[in-house]
C-alpha positions as YAML, in Angstrom:
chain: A
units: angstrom
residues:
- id: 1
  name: UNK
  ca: [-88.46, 109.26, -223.30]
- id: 2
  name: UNK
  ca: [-90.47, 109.41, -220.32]
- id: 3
  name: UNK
  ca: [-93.57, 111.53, -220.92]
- id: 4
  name: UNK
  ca: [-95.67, 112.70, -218.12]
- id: 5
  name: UNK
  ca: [-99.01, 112.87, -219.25]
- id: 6
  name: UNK
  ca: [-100.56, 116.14, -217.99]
- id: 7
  name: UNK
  ca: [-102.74, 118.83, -219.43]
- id: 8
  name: UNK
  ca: [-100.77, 121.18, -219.37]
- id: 9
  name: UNK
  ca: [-97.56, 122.84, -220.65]
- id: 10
  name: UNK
  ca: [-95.90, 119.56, -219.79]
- id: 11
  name: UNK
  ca: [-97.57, 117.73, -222.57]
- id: 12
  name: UNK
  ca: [-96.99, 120.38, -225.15]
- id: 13
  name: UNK
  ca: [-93.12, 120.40, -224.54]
- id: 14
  name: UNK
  ca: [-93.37, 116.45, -224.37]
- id: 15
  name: UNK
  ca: [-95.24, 116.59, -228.09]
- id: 16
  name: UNK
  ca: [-92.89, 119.11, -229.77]
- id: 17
  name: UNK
  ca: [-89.97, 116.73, -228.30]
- id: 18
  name: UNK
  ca: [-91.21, 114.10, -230.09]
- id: 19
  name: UNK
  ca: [-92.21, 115.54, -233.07]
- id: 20
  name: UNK
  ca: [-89.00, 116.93, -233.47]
- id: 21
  name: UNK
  ca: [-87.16, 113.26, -232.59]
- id: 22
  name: UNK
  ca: [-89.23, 111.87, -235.29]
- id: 23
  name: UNK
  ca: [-88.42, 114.11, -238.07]
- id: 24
  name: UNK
  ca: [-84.53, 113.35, -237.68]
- id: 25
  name: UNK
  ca: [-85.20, 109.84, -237.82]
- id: 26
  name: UNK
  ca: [-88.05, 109.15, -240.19]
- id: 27
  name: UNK
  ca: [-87.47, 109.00, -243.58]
- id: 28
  name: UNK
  ca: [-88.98, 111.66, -246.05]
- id: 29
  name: UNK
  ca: [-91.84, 109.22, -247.57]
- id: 30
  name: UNK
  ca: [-92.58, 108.86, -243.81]
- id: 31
  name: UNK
  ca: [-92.47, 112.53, -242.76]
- id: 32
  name: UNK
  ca: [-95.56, 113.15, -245.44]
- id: 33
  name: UNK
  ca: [-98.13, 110.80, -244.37]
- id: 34
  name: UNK
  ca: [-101.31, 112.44, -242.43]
- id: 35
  name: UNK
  ca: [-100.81, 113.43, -238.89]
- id: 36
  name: UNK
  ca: [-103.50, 111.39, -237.59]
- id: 37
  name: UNK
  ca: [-106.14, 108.73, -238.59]
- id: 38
  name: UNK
  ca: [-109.53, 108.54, -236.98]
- id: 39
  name: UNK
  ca: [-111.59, 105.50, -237.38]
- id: 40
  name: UNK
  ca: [-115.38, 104.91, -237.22]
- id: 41
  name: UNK
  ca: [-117.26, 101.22, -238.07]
- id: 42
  name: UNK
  ca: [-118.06, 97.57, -236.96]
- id: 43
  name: UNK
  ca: [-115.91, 94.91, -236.17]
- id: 44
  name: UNK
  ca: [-113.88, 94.68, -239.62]
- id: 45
  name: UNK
  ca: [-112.34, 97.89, -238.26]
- id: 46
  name: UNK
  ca: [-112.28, 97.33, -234.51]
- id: 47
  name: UNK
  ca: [-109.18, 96.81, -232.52]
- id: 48
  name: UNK
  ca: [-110.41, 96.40, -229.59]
- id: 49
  name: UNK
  ca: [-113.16, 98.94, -228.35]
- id: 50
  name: UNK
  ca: [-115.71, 96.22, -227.57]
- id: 51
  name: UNK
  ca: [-113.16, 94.54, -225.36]
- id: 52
  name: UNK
  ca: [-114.70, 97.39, -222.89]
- id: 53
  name: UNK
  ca: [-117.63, 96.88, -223.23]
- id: 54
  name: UNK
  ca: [-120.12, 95.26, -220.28]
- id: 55
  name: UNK
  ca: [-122.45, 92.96, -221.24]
- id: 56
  name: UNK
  ca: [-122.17, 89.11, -221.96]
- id: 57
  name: UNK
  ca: [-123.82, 89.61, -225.40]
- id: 58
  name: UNK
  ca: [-121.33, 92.22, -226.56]
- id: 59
  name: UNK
  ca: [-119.35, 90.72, -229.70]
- id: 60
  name: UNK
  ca: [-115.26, 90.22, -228.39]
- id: 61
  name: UNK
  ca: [-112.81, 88.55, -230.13]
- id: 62
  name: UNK
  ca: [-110.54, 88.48, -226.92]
- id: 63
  name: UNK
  ca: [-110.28, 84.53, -227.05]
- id: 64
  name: UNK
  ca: [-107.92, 82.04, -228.79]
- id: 65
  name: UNK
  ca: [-108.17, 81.49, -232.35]
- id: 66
  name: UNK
  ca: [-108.65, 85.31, -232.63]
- id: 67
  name: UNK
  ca: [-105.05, 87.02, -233.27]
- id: 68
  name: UNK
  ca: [-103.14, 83.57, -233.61]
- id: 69
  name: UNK
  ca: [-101.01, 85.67, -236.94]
- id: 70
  name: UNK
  ca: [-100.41, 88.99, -234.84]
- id: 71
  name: UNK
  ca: [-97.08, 89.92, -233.37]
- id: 72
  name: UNK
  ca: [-96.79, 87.75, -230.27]
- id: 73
  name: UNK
  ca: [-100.09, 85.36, -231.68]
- id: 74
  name: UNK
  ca: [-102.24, 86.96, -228.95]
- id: 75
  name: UNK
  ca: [-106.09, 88.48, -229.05]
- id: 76
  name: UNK
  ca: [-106.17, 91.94, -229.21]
- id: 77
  name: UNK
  ca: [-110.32, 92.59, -229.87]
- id: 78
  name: UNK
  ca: [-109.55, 92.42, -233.70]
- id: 79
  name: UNK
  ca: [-112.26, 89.84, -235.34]
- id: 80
  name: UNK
  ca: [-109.14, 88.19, -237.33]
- id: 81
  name: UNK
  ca: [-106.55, 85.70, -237.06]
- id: 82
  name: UNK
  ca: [-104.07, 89.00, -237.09]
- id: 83
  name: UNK
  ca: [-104.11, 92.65, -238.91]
- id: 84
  name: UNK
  ca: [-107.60, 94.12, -239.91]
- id: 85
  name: UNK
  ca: [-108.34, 96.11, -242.64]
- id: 86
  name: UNK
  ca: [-107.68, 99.29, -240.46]
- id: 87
  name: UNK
  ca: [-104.65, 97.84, -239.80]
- id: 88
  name: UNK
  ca: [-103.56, 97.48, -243.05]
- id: 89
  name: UNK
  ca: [-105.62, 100.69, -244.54]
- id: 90
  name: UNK
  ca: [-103.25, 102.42, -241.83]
- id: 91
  name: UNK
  ca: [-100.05, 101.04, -242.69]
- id: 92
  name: UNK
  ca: [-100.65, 102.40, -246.38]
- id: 93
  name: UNK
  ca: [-100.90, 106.13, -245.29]
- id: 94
  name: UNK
  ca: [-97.37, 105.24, -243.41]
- id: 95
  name: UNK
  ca: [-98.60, 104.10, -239.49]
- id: 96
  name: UNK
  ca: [-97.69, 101.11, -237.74]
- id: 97
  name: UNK
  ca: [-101.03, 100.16, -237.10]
- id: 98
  name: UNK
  ca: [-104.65, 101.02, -237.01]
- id: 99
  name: UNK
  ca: [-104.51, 103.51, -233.88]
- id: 100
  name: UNK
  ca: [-105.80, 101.99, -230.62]
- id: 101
  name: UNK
  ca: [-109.22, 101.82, -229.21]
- id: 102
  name: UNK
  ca: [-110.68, 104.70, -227.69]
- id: 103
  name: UNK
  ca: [-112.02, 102.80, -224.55]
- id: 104
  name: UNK
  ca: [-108.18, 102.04, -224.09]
- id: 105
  name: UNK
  ca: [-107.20, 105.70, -223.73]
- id: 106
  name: UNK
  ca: [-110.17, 106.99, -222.41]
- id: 107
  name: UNK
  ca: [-109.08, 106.85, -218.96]
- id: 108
  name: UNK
  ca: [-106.42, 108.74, -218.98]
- id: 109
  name: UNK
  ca: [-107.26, 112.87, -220.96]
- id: 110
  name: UNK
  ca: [-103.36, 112.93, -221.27]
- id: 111
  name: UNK
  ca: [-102.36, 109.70, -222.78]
- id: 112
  name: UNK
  ca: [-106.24, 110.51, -225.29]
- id: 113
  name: UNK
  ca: [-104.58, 113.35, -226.45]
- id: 114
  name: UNK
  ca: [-100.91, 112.22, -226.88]
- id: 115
  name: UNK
  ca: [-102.08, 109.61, -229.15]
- id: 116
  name: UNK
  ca: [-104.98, 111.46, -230.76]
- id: 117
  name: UNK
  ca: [-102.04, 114.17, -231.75]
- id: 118
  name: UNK
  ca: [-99.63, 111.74, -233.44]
- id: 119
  name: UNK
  ca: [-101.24, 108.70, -234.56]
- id: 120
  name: UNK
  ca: [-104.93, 109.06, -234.14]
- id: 121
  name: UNK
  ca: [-107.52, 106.65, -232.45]
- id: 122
  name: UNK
  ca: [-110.03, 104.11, -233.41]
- id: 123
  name: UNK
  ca: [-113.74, 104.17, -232.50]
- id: 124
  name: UNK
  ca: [-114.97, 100.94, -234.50]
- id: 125
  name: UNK
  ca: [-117.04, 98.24, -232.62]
- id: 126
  name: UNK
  ca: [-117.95, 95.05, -233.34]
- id: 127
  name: UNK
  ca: [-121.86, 94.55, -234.20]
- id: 128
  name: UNK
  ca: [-121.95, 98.48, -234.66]
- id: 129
  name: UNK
  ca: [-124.80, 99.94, -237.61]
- id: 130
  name: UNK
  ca: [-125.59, 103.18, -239.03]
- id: 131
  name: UNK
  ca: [-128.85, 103.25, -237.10]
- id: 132
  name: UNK
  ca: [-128.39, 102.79, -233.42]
- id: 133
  name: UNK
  ca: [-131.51, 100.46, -233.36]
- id: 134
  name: UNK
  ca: [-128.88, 98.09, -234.92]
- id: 135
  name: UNK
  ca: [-127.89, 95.28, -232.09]
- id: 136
  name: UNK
  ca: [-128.43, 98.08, -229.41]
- id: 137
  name: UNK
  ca: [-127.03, 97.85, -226.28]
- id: 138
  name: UNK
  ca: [-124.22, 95.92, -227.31]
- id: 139
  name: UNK
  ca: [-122.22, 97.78, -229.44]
- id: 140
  name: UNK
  ca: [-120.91, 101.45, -229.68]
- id: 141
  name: UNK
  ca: [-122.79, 102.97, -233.09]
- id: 142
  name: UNK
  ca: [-123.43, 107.08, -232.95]
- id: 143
  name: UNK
  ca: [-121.48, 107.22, -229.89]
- id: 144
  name: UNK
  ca: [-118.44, 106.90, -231.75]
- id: 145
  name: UNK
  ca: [-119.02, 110.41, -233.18]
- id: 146
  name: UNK
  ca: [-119.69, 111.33, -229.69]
- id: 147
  name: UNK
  ca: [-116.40, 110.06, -228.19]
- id: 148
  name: UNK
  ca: [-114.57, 111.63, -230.86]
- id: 149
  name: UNK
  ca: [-116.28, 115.36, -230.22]
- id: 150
  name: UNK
  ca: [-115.40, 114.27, -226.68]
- id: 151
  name: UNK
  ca: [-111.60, 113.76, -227.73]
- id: 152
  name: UNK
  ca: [-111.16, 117.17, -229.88]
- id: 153
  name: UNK
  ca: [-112.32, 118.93, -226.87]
- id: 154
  name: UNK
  ca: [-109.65, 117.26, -224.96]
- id: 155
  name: UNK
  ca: [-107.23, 117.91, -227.73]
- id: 156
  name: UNK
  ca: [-108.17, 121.90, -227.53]
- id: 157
  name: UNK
  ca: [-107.91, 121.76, -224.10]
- id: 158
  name: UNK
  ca: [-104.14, 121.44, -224.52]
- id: 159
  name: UNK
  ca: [-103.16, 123.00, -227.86]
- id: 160
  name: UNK
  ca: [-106.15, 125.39, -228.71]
- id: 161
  name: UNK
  ca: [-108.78, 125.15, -231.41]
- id: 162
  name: UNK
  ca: [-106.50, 126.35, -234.57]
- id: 163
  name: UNK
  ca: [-103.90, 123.90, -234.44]
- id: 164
  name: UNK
  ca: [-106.04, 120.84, -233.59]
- id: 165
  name: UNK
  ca: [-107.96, 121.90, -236.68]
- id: 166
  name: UNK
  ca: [-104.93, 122.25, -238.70]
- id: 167
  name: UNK
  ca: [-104.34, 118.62, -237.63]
- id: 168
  name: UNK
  ca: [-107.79, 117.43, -238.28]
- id: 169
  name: UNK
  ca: [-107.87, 118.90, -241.69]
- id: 170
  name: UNK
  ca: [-104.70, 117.01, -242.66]
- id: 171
  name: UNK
  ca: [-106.01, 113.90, -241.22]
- id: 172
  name: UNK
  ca: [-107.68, 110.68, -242.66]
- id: 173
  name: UNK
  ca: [-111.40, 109.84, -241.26]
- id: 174
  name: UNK
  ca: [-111.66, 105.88, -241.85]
- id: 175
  name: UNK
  ca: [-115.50, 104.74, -242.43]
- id: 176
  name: UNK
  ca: [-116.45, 101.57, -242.40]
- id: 177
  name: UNK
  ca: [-120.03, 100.17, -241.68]
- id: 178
  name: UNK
  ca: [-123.21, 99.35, -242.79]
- id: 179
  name: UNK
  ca: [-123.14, 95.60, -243.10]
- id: 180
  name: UNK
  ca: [-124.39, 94.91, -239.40]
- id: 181
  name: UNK
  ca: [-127.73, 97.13, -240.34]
- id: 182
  name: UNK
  ca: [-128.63, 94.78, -243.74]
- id: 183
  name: UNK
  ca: [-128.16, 91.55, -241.17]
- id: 184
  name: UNK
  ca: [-130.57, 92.98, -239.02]
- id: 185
  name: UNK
  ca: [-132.97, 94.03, -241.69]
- id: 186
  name: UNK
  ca: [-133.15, 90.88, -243.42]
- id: 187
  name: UNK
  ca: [-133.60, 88.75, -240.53]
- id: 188
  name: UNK
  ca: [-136.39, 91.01, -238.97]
- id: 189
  name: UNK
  ca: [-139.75, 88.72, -238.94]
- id: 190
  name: UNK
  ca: [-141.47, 91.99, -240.37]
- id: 191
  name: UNK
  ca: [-139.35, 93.91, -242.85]
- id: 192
  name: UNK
  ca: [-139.84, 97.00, -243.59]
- id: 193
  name: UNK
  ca: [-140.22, 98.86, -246.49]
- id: 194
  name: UNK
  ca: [-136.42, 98.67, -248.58]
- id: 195
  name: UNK
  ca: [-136.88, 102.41, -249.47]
- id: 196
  name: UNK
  ca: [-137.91, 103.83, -245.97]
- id: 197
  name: UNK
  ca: [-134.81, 101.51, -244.63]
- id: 198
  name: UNK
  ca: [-132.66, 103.34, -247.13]
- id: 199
  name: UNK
  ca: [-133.90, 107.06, -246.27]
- id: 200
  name: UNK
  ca: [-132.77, 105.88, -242.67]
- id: 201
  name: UNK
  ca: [-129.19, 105.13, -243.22]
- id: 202
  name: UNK
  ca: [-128.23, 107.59, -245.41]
- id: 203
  name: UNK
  ca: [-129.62, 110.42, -243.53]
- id: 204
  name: UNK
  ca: [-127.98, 108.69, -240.39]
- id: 205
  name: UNK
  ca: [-124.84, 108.87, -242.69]
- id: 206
  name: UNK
  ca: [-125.38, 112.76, -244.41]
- id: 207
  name: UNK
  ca: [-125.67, 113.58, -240.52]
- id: 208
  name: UNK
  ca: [-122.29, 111.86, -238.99]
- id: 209
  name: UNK
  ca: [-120.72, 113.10, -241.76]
- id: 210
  name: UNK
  ca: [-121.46, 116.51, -241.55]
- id: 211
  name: UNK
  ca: [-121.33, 116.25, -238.09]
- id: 212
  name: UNK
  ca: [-117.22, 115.26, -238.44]
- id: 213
  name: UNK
  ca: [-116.90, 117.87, -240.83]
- id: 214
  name: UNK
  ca: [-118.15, 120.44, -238.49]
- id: 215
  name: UNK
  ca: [-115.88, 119.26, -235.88]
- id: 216
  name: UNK
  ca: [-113.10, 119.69, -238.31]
- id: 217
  name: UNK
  ca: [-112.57, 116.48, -240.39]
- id: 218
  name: UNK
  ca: [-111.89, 117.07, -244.16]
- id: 219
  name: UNK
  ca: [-110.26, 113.54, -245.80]
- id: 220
  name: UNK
  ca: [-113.05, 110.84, -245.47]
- id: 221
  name: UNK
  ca: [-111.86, 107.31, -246.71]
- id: 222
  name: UNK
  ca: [-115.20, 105.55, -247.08]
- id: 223
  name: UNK
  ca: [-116.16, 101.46, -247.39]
- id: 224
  name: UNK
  ca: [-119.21, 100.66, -249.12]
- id: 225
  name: UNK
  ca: [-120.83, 97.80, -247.72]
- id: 226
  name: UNK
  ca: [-119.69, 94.41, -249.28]
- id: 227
  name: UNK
  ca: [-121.55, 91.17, -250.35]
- id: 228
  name: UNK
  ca: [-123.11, 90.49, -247.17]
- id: 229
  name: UNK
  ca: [-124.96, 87.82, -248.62]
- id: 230
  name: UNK
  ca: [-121.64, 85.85, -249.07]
- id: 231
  name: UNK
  ca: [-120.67, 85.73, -245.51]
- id: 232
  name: UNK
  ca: [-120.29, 82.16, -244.23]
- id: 233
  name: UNK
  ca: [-122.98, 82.57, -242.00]
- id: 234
  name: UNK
  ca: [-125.39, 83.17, -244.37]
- id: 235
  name: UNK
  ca: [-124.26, 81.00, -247.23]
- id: 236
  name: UNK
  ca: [-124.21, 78.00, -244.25]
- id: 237
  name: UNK
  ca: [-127.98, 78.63, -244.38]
- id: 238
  name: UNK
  ca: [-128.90, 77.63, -247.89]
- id: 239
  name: UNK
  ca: [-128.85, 73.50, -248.61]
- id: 240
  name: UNK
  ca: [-126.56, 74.20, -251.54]
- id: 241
  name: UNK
  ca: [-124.07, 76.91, -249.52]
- id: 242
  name: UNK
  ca: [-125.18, 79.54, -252.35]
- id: 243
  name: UNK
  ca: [-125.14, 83.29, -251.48]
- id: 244
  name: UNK
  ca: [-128.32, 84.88, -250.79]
- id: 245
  name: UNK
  ca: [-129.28, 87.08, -253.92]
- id: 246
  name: UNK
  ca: [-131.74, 89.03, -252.13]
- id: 247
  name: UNK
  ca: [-129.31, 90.14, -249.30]
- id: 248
  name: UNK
  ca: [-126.48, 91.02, -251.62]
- id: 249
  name: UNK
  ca: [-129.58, 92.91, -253.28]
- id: 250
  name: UNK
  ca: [-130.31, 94.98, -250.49]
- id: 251
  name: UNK
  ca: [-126.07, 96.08, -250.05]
- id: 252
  name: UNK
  ca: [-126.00, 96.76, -253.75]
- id: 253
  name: UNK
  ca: [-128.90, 99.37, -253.40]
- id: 254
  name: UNK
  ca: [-127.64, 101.21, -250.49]
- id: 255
  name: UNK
  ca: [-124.39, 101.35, -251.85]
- id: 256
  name: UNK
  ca: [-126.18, 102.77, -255.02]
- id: 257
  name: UNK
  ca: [-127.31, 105.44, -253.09]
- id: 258
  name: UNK
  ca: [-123.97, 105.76, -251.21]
- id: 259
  name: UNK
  ca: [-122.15, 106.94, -254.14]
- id: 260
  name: UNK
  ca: [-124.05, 110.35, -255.01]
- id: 261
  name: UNK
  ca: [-124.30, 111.40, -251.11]
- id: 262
  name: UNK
  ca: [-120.66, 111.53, -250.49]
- id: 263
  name: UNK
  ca: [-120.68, 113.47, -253.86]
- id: 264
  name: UNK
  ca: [-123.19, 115.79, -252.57]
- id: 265
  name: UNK
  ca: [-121.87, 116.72, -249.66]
- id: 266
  name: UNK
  ca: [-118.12, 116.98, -251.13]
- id: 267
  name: UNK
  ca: [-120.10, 119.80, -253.35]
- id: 268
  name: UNK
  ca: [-121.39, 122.13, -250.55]
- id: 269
  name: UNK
  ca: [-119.47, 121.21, -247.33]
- id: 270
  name: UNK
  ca: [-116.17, 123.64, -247.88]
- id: 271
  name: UNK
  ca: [-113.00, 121.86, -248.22]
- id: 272
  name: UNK
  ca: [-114.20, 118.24, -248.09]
- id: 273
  name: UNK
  ca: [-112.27, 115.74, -249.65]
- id: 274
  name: UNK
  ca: [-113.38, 111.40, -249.85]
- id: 275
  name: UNK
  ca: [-112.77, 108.46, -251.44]
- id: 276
  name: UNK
  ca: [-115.13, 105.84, -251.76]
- id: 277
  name: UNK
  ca: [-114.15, 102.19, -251.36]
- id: 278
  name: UNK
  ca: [-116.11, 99.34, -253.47]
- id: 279
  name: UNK
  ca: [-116.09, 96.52, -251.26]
- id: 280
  name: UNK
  ca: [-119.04, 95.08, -252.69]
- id: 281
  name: UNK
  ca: [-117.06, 95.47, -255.96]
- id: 282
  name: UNK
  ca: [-114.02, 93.72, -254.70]
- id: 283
  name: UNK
  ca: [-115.40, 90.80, -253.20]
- id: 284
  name: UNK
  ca: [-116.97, 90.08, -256.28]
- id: 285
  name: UNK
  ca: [-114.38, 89.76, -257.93]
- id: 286
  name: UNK
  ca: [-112.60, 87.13, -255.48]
- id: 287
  name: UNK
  ca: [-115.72, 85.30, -255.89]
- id: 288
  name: UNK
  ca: [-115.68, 85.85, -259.73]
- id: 289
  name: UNK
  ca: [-112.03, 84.19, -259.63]
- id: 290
  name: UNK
  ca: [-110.65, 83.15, -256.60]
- id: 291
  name: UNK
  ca: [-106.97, 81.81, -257.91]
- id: 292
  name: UNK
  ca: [-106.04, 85.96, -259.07]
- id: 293
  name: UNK
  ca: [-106.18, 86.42, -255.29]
- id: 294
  name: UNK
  ca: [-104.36, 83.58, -254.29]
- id: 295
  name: UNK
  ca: [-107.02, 82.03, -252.80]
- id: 296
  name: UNK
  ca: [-108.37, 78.17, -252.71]
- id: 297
  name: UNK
  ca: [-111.58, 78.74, -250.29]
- id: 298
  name: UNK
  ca: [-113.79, 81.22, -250.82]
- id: 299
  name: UNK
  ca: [-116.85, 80.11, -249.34]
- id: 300
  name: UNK
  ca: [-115.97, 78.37, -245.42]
- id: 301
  name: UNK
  ca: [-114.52, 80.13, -242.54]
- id: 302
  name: UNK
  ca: [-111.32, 78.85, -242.13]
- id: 303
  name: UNK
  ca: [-112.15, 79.28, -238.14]
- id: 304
  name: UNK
  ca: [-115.30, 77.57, -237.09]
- id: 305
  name: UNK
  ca: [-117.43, 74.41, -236.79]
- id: 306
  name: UNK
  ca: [-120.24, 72.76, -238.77]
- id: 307
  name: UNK
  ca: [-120.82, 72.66, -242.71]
- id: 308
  name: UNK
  ca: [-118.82, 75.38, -244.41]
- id: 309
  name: UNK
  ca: [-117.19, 76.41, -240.95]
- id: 310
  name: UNK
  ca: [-120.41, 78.17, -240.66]
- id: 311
  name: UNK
  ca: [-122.42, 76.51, -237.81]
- id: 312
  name: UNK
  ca: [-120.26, 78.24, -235.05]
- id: 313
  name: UNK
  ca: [-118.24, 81.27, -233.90]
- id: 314
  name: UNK
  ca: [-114.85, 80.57, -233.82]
- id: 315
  name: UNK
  ca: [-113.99, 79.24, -230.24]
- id: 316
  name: UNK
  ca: [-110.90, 77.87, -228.77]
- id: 317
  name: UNK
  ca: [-111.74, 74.67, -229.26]
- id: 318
  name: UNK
  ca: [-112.70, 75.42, -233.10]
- id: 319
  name: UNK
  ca: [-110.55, 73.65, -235.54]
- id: 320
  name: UNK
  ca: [-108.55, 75.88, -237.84]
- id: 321
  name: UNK
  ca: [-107.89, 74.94, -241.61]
- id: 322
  name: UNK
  ca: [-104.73, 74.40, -242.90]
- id: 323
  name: UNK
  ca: [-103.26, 77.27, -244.88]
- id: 324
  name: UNK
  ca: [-104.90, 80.42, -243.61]
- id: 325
  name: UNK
  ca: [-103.96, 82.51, -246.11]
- id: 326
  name: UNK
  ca: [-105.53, 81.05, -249.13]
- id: 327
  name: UNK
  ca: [-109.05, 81.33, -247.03]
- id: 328
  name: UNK
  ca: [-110.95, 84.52, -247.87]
- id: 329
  name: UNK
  ca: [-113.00, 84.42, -244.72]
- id: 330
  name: UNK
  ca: [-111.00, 83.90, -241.00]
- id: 331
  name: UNK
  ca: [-114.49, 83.19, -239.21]
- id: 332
  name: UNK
  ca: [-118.54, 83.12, -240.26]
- id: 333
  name: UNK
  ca: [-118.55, 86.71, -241.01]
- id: 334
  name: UNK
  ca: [-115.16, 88.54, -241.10]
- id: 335
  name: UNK
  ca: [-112.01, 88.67, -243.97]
- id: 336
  name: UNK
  ca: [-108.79, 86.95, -243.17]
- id: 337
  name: UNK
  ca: [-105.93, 88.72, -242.23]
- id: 338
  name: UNK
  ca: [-105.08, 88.19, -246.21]
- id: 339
  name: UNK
  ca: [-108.04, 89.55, -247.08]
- id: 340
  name: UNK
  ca: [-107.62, 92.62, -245.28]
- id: 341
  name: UNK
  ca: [-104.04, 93.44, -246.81]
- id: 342
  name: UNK
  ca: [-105.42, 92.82, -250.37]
- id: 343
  name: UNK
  ca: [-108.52, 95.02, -249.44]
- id: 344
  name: UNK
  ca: [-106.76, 97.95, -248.21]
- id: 345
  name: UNK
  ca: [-104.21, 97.32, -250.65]
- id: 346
  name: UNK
  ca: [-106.83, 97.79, -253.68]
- id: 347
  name: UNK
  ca: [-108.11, 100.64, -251.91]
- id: 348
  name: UNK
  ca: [-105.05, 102.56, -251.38]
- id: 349
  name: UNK
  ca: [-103.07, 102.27, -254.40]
- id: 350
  name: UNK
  ca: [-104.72, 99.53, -256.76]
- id: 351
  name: UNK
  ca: [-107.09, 99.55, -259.66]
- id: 352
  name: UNK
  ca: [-109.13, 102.36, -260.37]
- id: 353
  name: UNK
  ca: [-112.21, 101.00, -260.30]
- id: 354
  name: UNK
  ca: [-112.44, 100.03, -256.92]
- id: 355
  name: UNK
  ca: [-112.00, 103.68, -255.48]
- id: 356
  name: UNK
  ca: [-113.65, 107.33, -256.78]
- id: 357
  name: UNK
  ca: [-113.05, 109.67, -257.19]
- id: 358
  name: UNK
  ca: [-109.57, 109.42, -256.22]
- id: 359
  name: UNK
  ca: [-107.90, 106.56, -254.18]
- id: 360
  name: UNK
  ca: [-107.05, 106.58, -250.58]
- id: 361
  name: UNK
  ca: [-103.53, 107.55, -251.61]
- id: 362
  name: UNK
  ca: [-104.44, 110.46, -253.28]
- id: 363
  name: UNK
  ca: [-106.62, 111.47, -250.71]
- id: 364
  name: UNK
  ca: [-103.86, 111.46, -248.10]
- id: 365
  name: UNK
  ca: [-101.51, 113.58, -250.30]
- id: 366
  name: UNK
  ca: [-104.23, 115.66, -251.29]
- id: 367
  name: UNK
  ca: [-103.30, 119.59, -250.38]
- id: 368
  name: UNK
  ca: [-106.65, 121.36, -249.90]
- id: 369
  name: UNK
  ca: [-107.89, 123.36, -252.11]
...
């Protein structure tokens, strides 16, 4: 249907229209996922925000190998040979897709809100921390929170305040980030002390998530940081390709503390609902035993150049490896497209132990309380 896309009672009509199209054609399963989905993080998450970003030293993946497995084998600003994690977390709570970038819809209030309304939108960007002091300048980190106030004003612009926050409360708030900020730390010449680094990022996190929760989210899905110590990268940096203890060390710690602050809050902030991810807890177990995921490479990027894959980004001229899905890692830092699936998969509906208190699907059929 052609849509014009307005502020005003021309947008509303065009919503109900649709709403009302999709309920005769989607099946019931379908009908009950969350209205929305609303994603915040780095590049395992991004689909494409940093694709608008100036800058020659902003992180893209807008170049061939990057997106060789998607529909159409094109680049779309996801760092992966095709689906992402948000991708796949999305197509669990019954989406397509992760929703598109912000940066994409930005331009146009009408097409923000359309979007924002039915499917959601994604704020994630590559190199993004916690802290802003994390690779500033070329990445979108507490502005994310800032472009999504930005959107919900949009949103009550058009529909008022009490059914945008009906929708919001219904919705899932993807979180994903973290990693970026322990790369930074351990390479600084002059680190810090581990406990004052800590205090940073989880008051940084307490704050964005209250800060969401004022503005009406309720359903956080939450990703711990994983075994950044394992990345390609940093394993290409050790003369036997080992992982680096110390930086798995620091992820383990801060996703110690991670645990008990979501639990916190969920105790005084009314009506808030999460489920925490174990990435960390995940990984180590495809590193544990490799063959129960179907994989045969664990350790190189299947995308890349040098030892291990890990000397290089992965560039157009970059020589892929043979079977793509049995690699763990697509380039020097990020999952595979496999990797992803399997990851959300855990997360939304798999073992226990990688998600608390509830799973992802429980938190998107949860009924507040």
């Amino acid at each position: 249907m052609g849509c014009k896309f307005g502020m005003g009672d021309g947008l509303v009509l065009c919503l109900l229209v649709v709403a009302s199209m999709q309920a005769l054609v989607l099946p019931v399963v379908a009908r009950r996922r969350p209205p929305a989905m609303f994603v915040f993080g780095d590049s395992t998450l991004d689909v494409g925000n940093n694709n608008y970003l100036p800058g020659k030293d902003v992180a893209r993946a807008n170049r061939w190998h990057y997106g060789i497995d998607f529909p159409g084998g094109v680049p779309t600003g996801r760092f992966s040979n095709g689906y992402n994690t948000a991708d796949y977390v999305a197509k669990g709570m019954g989406f397509v897709s992760s929703p598109p970038p912000y940066l994409s819809l930005a331009p146009s209030s009408g097409l923000l809100v359309l979007t924002a309304l039915t499917t959601g939108v994604s704020y994630a960007s590559g190199d993004a921390g916690i802290l802003d002091s994390t690779n500033p300048g070329k990445t979108i980190s507490s502005r994310q929170v800032q472009y999504f106030k930005a959107t919900k004003s949009k949103m009550s612009s058009t529909l008022g305040s009490r059914a945008v926050n009906a929708t919001l409360s219904r919705s899932i708030f993807l979180i994903g980030v973290g990693s970026n900020d322990m790369f930074v730390f351990a390479a600084a010449a002059q680190q810090s002390d581990v406990a004052a680094f800590y205090a940073s990022l989880l008051s940084n996190y307490s704050a964005t998530i209250q800060v969401l929760h004022k503005l009406g989210a309720m359903k956080f899905a939450v990703i711990n940081v994983g075994m950044v110590g394992c990345v390609p990268r940093v394993c290409g940096l050790n003369a036997t390709g080992a992982c680096a203890g110390g930086m798995n060390d620091l992820a383990a710690g801060f996703d110690a503390a991670l645990a008990p602050l979501l639990a916190g809050l969920a105790a005084r902030l009314p009506g808030m609902a999460y489920s925490l991810a174990d990435s960390f807890g995940l990984t180590e177990d495809a590193f544990a035993d490799p063959a129960a995921s179907g994989y045969t490479n664990v350790a190189g990027a299947c995308c890349g150049g040098g030892r291990m894959g890990a000397e290089e980004d992965c560039l157009p001229g970059s020589t892929l490896c043979a079977d793509r899905g049995h690699y763990l890692f697509w380039d020097w830092v990020h999952p595979s497209q496999r990797a992803a699936m399997l990851t959300a998969k855990a997360f939304y509906d798999g073992p226990a132990r990688f998600t608390t208190p509830i799973s992802f699907k429980q938190l998107a059929h949860k009924i507040r309380e």
